[in-house]
BALUM-679608 format. One record per atom (N, C-alpha, C, O): x, y, z. Coordinates in steps of 0.2 Angstrom, whole numbers, plus 5000, padded with zeros to 4 digits. Atoms other than C-alpha are relative to their C-alpha. Layout:
XYZ ...
//
This chain:
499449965002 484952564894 500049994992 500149944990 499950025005 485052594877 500750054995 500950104996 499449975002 486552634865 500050084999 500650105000 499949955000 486152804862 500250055007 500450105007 499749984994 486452834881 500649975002 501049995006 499150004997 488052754882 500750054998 501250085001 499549955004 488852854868 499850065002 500250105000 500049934998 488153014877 500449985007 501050005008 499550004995 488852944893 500850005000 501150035005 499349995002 490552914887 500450084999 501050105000 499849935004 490653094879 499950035006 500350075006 500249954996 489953164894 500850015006 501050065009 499750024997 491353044905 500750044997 501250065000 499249985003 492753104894 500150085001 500750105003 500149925000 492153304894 500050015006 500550065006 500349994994 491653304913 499550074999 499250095004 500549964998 490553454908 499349984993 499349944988 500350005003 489053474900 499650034993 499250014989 500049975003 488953604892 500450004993 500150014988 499950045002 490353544883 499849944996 499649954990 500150055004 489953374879 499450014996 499449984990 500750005004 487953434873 500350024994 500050014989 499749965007 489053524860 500449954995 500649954989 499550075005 490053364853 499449984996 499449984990 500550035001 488353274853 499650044997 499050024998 500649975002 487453404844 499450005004 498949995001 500750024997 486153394856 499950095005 500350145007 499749944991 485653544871 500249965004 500449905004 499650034993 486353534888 499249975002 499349925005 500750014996 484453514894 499949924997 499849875001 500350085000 484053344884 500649965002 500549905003 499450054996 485953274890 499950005006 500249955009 500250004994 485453314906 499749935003 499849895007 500550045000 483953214903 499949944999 499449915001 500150065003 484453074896 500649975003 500649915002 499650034995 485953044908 499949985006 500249945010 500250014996 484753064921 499549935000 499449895005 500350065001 483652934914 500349935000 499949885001 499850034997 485152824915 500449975004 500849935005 499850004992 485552844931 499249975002 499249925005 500750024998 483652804933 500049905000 500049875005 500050075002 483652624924 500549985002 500549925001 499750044997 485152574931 499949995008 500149955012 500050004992 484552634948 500850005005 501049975010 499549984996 486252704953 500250074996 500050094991 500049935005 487252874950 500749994999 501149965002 499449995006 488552904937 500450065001 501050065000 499949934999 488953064941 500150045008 499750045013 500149954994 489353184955 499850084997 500350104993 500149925001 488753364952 500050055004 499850045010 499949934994 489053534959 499950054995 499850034989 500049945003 488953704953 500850024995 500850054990 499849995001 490553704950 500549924995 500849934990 499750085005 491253514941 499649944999 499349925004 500350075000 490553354937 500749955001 501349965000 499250064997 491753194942 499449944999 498849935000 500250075001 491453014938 499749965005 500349925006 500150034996 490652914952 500549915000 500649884995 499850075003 491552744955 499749944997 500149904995 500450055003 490052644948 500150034994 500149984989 500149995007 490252754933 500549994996 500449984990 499350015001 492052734932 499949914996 500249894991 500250105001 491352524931 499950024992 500350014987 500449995006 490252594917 500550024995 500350004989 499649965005 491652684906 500349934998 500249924993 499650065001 492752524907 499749964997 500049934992 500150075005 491552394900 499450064996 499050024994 500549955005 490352554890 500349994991 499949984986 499749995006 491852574876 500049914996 499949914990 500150045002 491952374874 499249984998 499249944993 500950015002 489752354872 499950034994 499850014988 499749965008 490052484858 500149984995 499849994990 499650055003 491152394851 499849924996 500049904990 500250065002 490352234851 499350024995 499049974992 500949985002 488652334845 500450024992 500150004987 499949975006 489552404831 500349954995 500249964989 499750065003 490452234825 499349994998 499150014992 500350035000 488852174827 499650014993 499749984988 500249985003 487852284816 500650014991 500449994985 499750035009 489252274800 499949934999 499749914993 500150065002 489052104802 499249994998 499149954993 500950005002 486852124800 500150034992 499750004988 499949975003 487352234787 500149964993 499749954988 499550035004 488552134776 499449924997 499349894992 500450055003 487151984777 499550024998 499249984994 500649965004 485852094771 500150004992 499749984988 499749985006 486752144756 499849944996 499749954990 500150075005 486351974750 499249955003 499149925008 500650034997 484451924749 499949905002 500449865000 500150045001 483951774752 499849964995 499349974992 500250005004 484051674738 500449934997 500449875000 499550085002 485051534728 500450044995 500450104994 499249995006 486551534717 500049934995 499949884999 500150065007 486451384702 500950014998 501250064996 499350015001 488251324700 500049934995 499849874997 499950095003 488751174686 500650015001 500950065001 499149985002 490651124685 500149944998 499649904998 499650075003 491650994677 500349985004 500850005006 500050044996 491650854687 500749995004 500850015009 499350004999 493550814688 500350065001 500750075005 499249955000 494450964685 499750075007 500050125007 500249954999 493351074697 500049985008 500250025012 500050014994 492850964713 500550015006 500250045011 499649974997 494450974723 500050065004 500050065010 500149944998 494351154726 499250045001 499050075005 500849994999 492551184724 499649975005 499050005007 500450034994 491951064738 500150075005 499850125007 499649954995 493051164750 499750075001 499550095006 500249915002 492651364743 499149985003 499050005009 500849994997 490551314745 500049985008 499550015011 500050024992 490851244763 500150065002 499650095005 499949934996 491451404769 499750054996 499550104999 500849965002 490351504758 499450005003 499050045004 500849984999 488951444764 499950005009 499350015011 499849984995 489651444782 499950065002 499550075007 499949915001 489951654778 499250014997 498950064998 500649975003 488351654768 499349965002 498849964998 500750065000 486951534775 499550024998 499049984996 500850015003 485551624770 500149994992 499649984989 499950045008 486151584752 500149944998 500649924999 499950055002 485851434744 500149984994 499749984989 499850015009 486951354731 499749935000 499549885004 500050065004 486651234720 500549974996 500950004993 499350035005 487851104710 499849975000 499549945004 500150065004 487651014696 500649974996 500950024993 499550005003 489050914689 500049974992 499649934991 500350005007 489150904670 500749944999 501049935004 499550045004 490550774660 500350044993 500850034990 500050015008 490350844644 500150094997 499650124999 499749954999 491151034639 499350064998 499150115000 500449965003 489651084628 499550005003 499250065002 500550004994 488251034640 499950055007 499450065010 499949974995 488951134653 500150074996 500250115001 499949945004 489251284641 499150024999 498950075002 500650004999 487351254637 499550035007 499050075008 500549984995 486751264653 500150065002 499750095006 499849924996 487551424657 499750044995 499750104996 500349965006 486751484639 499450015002 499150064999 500750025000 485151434643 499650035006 499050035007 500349984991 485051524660 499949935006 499649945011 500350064994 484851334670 500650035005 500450065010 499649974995 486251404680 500650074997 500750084991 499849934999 487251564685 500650004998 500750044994 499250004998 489051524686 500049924998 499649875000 499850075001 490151364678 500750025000 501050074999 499350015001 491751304681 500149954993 499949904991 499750055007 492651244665 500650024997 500950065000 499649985003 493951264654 500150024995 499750024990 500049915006 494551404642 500149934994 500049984989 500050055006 494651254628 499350024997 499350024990 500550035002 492751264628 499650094999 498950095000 500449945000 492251464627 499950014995 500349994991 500149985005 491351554616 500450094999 500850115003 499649935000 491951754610 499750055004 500050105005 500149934999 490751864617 499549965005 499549905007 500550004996 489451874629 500149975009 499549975012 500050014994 490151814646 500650045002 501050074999 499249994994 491451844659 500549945003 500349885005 499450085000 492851724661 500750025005 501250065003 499550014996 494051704678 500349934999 500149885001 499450065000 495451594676 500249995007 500450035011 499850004992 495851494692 500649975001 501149985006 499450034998 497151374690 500249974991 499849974986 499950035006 497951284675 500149955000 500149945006 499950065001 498151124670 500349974994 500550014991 499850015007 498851024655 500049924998 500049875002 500250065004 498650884641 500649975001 501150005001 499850045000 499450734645 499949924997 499349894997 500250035002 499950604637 499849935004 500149945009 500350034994 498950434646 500249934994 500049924989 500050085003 499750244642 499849945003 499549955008 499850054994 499850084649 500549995003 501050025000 499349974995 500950064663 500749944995 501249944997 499350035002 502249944652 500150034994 500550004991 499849985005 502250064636 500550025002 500750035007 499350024999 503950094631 500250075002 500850085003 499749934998 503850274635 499650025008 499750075011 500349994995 502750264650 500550025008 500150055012 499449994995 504350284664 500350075000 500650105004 499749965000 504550444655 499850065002 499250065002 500249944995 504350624665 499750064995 499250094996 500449955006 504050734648 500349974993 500849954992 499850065007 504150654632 499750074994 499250114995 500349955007 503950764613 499449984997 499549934993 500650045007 502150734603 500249974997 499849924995 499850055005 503250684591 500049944999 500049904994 499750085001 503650524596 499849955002 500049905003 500850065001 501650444597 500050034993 499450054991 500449995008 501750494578 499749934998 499149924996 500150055003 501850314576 499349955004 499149905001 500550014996 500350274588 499450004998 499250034994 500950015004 498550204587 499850055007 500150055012 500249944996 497550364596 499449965000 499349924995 500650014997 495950324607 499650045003 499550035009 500049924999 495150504609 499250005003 498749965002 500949964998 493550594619 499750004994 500050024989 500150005005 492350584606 500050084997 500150135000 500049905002 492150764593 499449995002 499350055005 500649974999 490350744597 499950025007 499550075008 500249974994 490350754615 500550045003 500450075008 499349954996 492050844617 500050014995 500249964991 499749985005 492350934602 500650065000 501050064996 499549974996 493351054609 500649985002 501249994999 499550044999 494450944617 500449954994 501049944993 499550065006 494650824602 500550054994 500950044990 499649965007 495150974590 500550025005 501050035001 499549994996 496251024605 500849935000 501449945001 499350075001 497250834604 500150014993 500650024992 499850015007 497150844585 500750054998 501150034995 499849955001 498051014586 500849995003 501350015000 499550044998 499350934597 500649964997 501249954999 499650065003 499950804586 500150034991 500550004987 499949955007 499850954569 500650035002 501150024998 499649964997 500951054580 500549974999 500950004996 499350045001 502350904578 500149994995 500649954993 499750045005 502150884562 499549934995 499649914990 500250065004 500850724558 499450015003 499250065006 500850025001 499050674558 499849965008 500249925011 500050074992 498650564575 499749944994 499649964989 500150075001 498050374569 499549995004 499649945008 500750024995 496250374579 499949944996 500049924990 500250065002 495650214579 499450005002 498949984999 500749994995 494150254592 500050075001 500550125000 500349934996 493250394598 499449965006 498949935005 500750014992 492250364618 499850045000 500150094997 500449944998 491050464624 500450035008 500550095009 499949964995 491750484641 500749975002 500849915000 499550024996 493550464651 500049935003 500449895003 499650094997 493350304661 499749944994 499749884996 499950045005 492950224645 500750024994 500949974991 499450005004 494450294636 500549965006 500949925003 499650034994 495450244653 500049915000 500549875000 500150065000 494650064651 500449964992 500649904990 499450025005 495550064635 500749984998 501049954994 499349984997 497250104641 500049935002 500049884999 500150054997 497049974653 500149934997 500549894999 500050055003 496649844641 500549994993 500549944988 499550015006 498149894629 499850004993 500149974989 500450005005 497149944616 500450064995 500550054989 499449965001 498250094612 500050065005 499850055011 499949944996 498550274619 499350044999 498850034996 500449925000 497750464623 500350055002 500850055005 499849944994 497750624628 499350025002 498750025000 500549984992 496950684645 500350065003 500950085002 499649934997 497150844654 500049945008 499749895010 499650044996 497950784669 499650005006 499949975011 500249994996 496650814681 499449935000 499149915005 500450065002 495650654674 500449965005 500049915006 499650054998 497050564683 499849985006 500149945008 500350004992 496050564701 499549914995 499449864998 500450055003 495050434688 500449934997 500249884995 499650075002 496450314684 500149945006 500049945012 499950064994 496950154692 500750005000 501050054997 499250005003 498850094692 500249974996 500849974996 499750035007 499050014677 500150044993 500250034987 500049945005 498950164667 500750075001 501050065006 499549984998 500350304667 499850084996 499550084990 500349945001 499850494663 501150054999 501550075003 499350005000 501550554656 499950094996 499550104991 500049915000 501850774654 500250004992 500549954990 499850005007 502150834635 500350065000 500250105005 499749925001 503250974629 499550064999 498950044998 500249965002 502751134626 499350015001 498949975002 500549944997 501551284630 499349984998 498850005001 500650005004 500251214617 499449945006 498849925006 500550084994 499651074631 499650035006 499250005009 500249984995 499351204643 499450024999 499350024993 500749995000 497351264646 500150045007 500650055010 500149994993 496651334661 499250005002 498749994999 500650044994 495251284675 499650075001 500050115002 500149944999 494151454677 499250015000 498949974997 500749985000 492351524681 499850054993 500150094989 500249965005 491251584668 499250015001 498849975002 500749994999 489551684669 499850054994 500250064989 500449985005 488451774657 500050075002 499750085007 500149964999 488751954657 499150045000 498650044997 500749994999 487352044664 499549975005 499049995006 500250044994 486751914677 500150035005 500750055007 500249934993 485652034691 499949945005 499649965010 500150034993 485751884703 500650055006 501250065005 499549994993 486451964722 500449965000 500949974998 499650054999 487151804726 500749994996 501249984999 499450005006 488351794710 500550035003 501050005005 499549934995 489151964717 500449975004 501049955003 499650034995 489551894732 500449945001 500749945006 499750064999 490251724729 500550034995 501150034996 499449985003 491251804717 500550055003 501150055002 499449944996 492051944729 500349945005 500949955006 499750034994 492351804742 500449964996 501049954998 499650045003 492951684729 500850024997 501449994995 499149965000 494451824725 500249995005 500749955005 499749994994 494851844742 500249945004 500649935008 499650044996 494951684746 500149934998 500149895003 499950065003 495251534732 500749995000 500849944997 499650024998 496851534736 500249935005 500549885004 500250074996 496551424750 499849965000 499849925005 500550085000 495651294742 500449984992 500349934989 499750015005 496851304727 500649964998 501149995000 499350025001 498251194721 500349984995 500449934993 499950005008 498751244704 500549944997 501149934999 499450035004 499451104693 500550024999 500650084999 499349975000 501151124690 500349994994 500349934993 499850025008 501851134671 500849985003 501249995008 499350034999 503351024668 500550054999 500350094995 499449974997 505051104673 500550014996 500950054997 499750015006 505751074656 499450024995 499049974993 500750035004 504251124644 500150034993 499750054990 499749955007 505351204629 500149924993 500249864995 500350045006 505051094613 500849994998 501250044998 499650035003 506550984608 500250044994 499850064991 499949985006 507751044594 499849964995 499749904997 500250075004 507350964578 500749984998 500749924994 
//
């Protein structure tokens, strides 16, 4: 039995004539004759009653009309479905993100990516450092990075914004402002700063500097670390303060205190960035799916409720 005899049987069951139905199917009467007779043949029963005058459904065919339109059905699901996985060769996908601000949601999206796309395989690399992962996506080492708009250049890629995030200031849990919910830059003017360094976050550090110009004063760096949980091992040890985008905070312990700042200048955003021009298939598709369905794996920070910058 094969699907082009169901769909002639159907048309035929629907018509009861023949002459009719060969005219829907573009076909003659003589090859639908033939090809409904053939199966009547392979099933070894008859579908049909004929006379000179009407054809009429046999009750066996009556069976067949009922489960015909569902096989159909399922033949045609089927084939969009072979279709849709075709569209995409077999191949890999090369993904970096920044460690903290990306895994939450990115664990999630590729499980069910690769669930929807098994014959694609991603890859992930996770990077710490803004410009290393900017690198790799320059370099071609991979396709697609998650990161943040802090760290773009002007030209040459494409940049999806996913969620936002913002600079927070981070003390120890007994500083005199740590209890507070959104506090003014202004009021660490007096403060020893302990910053991401410029060489391996430059981005970032000309971003806190920018922070503390915005209110008015200079910051009081005393240190520059190379990475987060050594500026965190600082805090801890009361050595003085920082600022951290608020997503680093999965990286604190509790004796630290990550405290929201005024104003819009604190805010960034978390987002994909690729190299325009990138002919990988895979890319395409994790991007069409990643519209349709990062809401689900998304849970955008929430800017403070108050974020309007004190009078002076």
């Amino acid at each position: 039995m094969e699907i082009y005899q169901l769909r002639e049987f159907i048309v035929l069951a629907d018509q009861l004539n023949f002459t009719k139905a060969a005219e829907n199917l573009f076909i003659s009467q003589s090859v639908l004759t033939r090809h409904i007779a053939a199966l009547e043949d392979d099933l070894s029963v008859q579908l049909f009653k004929r006379n000179n005058r009407e054809v009429q459904l046999t009750a066996t065919g009556k069976l067949l009309l009922d489960e015909a339109h569902t096989l159909l059905e399922h033949h045609e699901l089927l084939v969009k479905k072979i279709h849709q996985y075709a569209k995409v060769e077999v191949g890999n996908i090369r993904i970096a993100y920044l460690e903290a601000a990306s895994r939450t949601f990115l664990v999630p999206f590729i499980t069910h990516f690769s669930q929807l796309y098994p014959n694609v395989q991603v890859h992930l690399y996770s990077y710490e450092h803004l410009p290393l992962l900017m690198n790799a996506l320059q370099s071609n080492t991979v396709d697609l990075i998650f990161t943040l708009s802090l760290a773009l250049p002007t030209s040459g890629l494409n940049w999806k914004p996913v969620c936002s995030d913002f600079t927070s200031a981070v003390v120890p849990y007994d500083h005199p402002l740590a209890n507070e919910r959104v506090i003014d830059t202004l009021s660490l003017a007096d403060q020893e700063f302990i910053l991401l360094s410029s060489i391996n976050n430059p981005q970032g550090f000309q971003h806190n500097v920018k922070l503390c110009e915005i209110r008015g004063f200079i910051p009081h760096i005393v240190q520059q670390l190379p990475n987060v949980m050594s500026v965190l091992l600082m805090m801890e040890l009361h050595r003085g303060i920082t600022f951290l985008p608020r997503h680093t905070q999965m990286y604190a312990n509790p004796s630290v205190r990550y405290v929201d700042l005024y104003g819009d200048a604190c805010r960034f955003d978390i987002g994909m960035a690729w190299k325009k021009g990138n002919s990988n298939p895979a890319l395409k598709t994790l991007l069409n799916e990643f519209e349709k369905t990062h809401q689900t794996f998304i849970q955008p920070y929430q800017q403070p409720t108050n974020n309007l910058l004190p009078k002076q």
